[in-house]
N, C-alpha and C positions, 0 to 999 in steps of 0.2 A: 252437761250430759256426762255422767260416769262412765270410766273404761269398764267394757267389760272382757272379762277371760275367760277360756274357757280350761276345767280340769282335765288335765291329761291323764287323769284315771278312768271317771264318765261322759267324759264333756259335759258336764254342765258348766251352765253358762251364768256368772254370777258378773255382780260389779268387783271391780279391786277393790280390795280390803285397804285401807293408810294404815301402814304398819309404825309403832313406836320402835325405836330400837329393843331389839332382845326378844320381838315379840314374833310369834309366827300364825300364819295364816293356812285355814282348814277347809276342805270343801264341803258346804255343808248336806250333801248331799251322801258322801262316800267316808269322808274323812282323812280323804287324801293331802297330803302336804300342797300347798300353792305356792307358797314365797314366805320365806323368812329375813328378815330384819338383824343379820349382827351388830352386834353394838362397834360403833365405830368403824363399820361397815368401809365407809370411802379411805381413810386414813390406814386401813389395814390391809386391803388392799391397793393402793400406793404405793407402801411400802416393801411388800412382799413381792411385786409385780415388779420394780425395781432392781429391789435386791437379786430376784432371779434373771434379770437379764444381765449385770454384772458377773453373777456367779454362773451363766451359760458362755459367756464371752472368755471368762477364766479356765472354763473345762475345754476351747476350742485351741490353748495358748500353748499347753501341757502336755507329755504324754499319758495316753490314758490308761494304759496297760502293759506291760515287760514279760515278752516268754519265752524260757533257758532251755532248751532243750540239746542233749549232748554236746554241751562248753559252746553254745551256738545263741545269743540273746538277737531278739529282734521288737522294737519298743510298737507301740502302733496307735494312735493318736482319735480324734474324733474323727477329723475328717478322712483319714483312710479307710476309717468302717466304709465311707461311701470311696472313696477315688479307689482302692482296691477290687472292688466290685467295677465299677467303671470302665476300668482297665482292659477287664476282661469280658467274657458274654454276657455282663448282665447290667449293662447299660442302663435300663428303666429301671429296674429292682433298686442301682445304685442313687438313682436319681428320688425315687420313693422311700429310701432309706434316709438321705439327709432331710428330705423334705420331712419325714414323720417327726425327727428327733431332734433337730433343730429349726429348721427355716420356720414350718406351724409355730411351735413353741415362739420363739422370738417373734414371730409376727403376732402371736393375738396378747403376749402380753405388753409388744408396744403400742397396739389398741388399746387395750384397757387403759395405758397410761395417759394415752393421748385423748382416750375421752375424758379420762375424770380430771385430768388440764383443763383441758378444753372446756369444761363444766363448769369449774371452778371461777376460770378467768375468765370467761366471757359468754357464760351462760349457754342460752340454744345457740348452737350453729347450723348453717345447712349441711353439713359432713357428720353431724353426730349419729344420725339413725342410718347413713351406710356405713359406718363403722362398730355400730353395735351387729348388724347384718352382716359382718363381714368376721367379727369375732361369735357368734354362735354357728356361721356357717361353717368355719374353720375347725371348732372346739371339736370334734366328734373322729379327724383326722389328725391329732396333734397324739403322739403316739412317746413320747419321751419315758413317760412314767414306766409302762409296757415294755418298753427296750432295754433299760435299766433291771427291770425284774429278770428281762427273757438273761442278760449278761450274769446276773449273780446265779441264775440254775445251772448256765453252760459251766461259771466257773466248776460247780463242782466234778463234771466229767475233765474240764482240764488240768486239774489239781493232779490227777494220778498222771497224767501224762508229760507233764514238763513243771519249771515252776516257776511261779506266776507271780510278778512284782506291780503292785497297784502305784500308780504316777498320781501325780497333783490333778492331774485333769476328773481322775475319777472320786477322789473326795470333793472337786467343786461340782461336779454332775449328782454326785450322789445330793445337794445340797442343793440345786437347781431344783430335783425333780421335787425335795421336801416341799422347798418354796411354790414350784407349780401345783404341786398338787394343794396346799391350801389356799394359792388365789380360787381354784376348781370348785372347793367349799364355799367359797366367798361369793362366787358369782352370783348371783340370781335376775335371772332374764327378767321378772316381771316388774323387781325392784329396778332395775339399769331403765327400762323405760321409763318407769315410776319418775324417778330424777328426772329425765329428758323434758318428759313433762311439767314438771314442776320448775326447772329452769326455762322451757319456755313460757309460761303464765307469769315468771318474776318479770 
């Protein structure tokens, strides 16, 4: 019996499409995108899903930021965005703050890594489909890429204001978010069962 999906355009309700790699899937009703196939899809995301939890750990190492304001510097790191908040009355905010731009990030791309291990070496397990559940439940809260935009707008109000010296931490962030955002491209929910599937029938 064929899986069926349904379009989150009309819902309708078709079987999955077997995608070739490079190829993409259409609803034939609407025309709406369903799942696309990149080429070398698992190896590309590996890689990138990796490389970004390295270069998230390097942005946490460093300072992130330097600001001079009359003969007065003060540097300020990843984790102060949240422990300065903490500090003072905004306890949750602070707590919602690391959680958006680190803890999410780091956690769903050590999912990903750990399913397509997992995949790889030992086929279905009982933990693969709470962890594909557990990285789309997350994905919609991981807020990295966002915080990264909302920093480069503030810089420009604080340019007139003092002057601003960029640390290690914020070229490995800026290169985190690169990485995140195209494992983000890479994902595709219908494909990631798709595998599950197929490694459970091997």
């Amino acid at each position: 019996m064929s899986t069926k999906i349904a379009c989150q355009h009309c819902d309708y309700l078709m079987s999955f499409p077997v995608l070739n790699p490079g190829q993409c899937a259409l609803c034939s009703r609407c025309g709406h995108k369903i799942s696309r196939l990149k080429v070398n899809a698992i190896n590309n995301l590996m890689s990138y899903s990796l490389t970004g939890v390295i270069l998230l750990i390097l942005s946490l190492l460093f300072p992130f930021m330097s600001f001079t304001l009359s003969g007065n510097m003060m540097e300020i790191t990843l984790w102060q965005a949240a422990t300065e908040l903490y500090s003072g009355p905004y306890k949750l905010l602070a707590l919602g703050v690391f959680a958006f731009i680190v803890l999410f990030p780091a956690v769903i791309l050590g999912f990903i890594l750990l399913f397509l291990v997992s995949l790889n070496l030992f086929g279905h397990t009982f933990y693969n489909s709470t962890l594909l559940r557990l990285i789309f439940t997350l994905l919609p809260w991981s807020m990295a890429e966002v915080f990264f935009v909302a920093v480069l707008v503030s810089l420009i109000k604080l340019v007139t204001i003092a002057q601003i010296g960029i640390g290690l931490s914020f070229g490995a962030y800026l290169l985190f978010c690169l990485c995140y955002v195209k494992v983000l491209t890479l994902v595709d929910k219908h494909q990631f069962w798709y595998w599950m599937d197929l490694a459970k029938k091997s």
